[in-house]
C-alpha positions in Angstrom: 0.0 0.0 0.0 1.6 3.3 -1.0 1.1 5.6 1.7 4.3 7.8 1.2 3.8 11.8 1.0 7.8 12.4 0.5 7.8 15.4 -1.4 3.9 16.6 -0.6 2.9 19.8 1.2 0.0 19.3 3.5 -1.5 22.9 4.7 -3.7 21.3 8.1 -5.9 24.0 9.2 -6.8 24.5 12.9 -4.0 22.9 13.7 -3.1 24.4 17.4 -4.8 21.0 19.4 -6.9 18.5 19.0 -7.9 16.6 15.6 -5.8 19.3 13.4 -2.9 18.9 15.5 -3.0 15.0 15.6 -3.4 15.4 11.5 -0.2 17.2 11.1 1.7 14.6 12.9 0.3 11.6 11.2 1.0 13.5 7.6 4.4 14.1 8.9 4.9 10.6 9.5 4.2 9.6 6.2 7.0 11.9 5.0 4.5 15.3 4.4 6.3 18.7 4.9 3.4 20.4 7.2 2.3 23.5 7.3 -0.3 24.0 10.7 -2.2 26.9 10.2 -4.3 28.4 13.2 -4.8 31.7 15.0 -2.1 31.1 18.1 1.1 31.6 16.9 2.4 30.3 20.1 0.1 27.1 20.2 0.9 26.3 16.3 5.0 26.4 17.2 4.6 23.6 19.6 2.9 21.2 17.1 5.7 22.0 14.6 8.3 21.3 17.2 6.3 18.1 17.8 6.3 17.0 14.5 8.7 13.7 12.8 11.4 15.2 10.7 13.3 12.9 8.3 16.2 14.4 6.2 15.0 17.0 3.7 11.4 17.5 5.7 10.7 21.2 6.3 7.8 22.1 8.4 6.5 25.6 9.2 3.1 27.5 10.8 0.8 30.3 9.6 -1.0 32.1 12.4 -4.1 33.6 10.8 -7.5 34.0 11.7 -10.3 31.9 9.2 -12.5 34.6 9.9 -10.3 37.3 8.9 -11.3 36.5 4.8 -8.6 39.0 3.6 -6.1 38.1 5.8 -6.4 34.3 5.2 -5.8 34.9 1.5 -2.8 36.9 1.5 -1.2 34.5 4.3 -1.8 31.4 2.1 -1.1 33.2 -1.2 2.3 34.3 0.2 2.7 30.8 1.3 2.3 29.0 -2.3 4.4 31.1 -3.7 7.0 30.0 -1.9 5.7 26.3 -1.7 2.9 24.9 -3.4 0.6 22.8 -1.7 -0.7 19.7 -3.1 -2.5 18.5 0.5 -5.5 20.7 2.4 -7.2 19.5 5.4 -9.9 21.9 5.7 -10.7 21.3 9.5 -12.1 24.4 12.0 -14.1 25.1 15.2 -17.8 24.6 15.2 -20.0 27.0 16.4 -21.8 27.5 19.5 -24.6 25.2 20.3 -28.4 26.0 20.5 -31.1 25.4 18.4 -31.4 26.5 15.1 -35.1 28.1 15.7 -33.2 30.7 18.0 -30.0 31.5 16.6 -29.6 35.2 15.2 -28.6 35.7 11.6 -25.7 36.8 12.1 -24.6 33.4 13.7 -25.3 31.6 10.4 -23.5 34.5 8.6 -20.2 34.0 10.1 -20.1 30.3 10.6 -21.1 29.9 6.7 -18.2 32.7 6.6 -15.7 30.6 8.5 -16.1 27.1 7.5 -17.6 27.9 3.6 -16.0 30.9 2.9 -12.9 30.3 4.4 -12.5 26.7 2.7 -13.1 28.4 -0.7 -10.5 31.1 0.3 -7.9 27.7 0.3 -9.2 26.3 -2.4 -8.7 28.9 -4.6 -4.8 29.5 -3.4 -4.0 25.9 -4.0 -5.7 25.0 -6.7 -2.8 26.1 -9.3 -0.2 24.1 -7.6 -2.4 20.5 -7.3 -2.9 20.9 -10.9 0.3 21.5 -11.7 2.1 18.9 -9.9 -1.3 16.1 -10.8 -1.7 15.1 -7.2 -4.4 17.0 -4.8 -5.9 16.1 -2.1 -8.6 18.1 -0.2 -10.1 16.6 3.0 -12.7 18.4 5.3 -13.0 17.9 8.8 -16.6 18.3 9.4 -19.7 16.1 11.4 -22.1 13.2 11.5 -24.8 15.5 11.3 -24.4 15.9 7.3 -26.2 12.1 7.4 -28.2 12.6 11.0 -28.6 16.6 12.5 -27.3 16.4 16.0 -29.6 17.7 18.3 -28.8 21.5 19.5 -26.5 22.4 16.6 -28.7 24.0 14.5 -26.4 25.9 13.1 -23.4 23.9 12.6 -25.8 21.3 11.3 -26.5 23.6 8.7 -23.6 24.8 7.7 -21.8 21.4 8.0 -24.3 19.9 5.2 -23.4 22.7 2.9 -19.8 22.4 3.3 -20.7 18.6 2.0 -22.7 19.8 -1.4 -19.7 21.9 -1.8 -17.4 19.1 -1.3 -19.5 16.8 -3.4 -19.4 19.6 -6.4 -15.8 20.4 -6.3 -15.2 16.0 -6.3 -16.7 16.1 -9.7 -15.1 19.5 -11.2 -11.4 18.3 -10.0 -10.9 14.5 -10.3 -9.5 15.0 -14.1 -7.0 16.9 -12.7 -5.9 14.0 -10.2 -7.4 15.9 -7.1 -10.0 14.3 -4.6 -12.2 16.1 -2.6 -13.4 14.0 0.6 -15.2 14.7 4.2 -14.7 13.0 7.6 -17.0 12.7 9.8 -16.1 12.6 13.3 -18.0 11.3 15.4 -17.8 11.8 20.0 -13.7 12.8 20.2 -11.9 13.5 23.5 -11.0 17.5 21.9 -11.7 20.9 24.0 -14.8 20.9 21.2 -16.5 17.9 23.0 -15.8 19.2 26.8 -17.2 22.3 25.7 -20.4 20.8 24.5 -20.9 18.7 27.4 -19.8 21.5 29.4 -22.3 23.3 27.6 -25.3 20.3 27.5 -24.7 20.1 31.7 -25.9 23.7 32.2 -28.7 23.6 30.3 -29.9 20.6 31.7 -28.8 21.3 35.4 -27.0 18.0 35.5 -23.5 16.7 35.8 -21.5 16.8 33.1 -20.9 13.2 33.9 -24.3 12.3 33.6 -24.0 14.1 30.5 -21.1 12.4 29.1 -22.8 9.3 29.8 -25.6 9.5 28.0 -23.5 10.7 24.8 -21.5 7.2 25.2 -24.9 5.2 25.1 -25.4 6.4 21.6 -21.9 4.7 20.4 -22.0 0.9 20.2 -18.3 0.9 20.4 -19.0 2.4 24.3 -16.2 5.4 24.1 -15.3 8.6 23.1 -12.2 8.5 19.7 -9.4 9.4 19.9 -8.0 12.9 17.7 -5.3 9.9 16.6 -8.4 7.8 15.2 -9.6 10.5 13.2 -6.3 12.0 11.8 -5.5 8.5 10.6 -8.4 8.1 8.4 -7.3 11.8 7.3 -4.0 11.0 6.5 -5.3 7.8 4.6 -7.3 10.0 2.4 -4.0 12.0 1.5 -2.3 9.2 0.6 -1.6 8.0 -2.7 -3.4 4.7 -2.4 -6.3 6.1 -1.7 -6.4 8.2 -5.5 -9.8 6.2 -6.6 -11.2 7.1 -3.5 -13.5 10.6 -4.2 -16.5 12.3 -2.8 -17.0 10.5 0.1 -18.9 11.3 3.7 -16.6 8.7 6.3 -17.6 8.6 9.3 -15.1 8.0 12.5 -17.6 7.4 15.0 -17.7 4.0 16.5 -20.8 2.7 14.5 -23.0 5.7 16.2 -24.3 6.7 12.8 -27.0 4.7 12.1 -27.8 5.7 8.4 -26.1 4.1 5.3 
């Protein structure tokens, strides 16, 4: 199975902790140079230092904020012309939970900004070198709820599914060109994300956050939370070469909790 990256550059966004963080690593692994790309410059310096290093790997960070549109788009245009990227994991924060009947516009406004926007933003820098170089490989970090809306995430439920028809659109317009466009699906990880939702869940509900937790586990037949490792394997699988036939794809990384095809 040819998993090697030698000679690839993955851009991992929201790379400071959690699944992003434990995607740069396992990309780096496979012989990736990595560039982590999140909004704490001092946060994204320790995953680099963390990252494996063979002879001729060069690793580096961009601190930029995906909300900051303009900002995002001169970083990464500066960035491919110094180094094209043939490898973006398009992975960000959700938003605050709640349901969707009470969230303001403006809270669909800048999550469709952040995760839509700001993946189009990356797409459009690069797009030139993938097609140069034949090899691309976009992956997007996104949820379970594009096949089963999770209760009290109306809006990232939204905004994940059309961060999936994008996905699905741009699978089709690339593949000629040797890119593939995929979306993970994590399901229950141990992140900061999850403790803040049950964190979150528990004060709404004026119950433990244990009892909480619990209840989340009785949804997964595999009766724990992943780990970010879990996830950012299937990620780096995606990158890989052997997985080139492999395009427009929802995976899931949940345990078995999604109970739809």
């Amino acid at each position: 199975m040819d998993l090697d990256l030698s000679g690839r550059h993955a851009l991992v966004c929201g790379a400071s902790e959690g699944i992003g963080a434990a995607a740069a690593r396992e990309l780096a692994l496979l012989g990736a140079d990595v560039t982590v790309l999140a909004r704490r410059e001092h946060a994204l310096a320790d995953v680099v230092a963390s990252l494996h290093a063979q002879d001729g790997q060069a690793h580096g960070a961009l601190a930029v904020d995906m909300d900051d549109s303009a900002g995002l788009a001169a970083a990464v245009a500066d960035l491919v012309a110094r180094k094209p990227v043939h490898i973006l994991v398009n992975n960000t924060a959700g938003p605050p939970g709640g349901a969707a009947s009470e969230a303001e516009d403006d809270a669909y406004l800048a999550t469709f900004r952040r995760h839509l926007i700001g993946g189009q933003t990356l797409l459009r820098a690069v797009l030139p070198g993938m097609r140069e170089a034949g090899y691309g490989r976009l992956v997007n970090v996104i949820s379970t709820s594009v096949k089963e809306p999770i209760p009290n995430l109306g809006v990232s439920n939204t905004v994940r599914g059309a961060v999936a028809a994008w996905a699905k659109t741009l699978a089709t317009e690339l593949a000629p060109h040797g890119i593939t466009v995929n979306n993970v699906l994590p399901g229950f990880t141990e992140t900061g994300r999850l403790a803040g939702l049950i964190k979150a869940n528990a004060e709404k509900a004026g119950t433990s956050e244990d009892a909480i937790a619990r209840g989340m586990l009785a949804t997964v037949p595999a009766g724990r939370f992943a780990r970010a490792e879990e996830t950012a394997a299937a990620i780096a699988f995606l990158c890989s070469p052997a997985a080139a036939f492999i395009n427009g794809v929802n995976l899931p990384v949940d345990g078995g909790r999604t109970k739809s095809l």
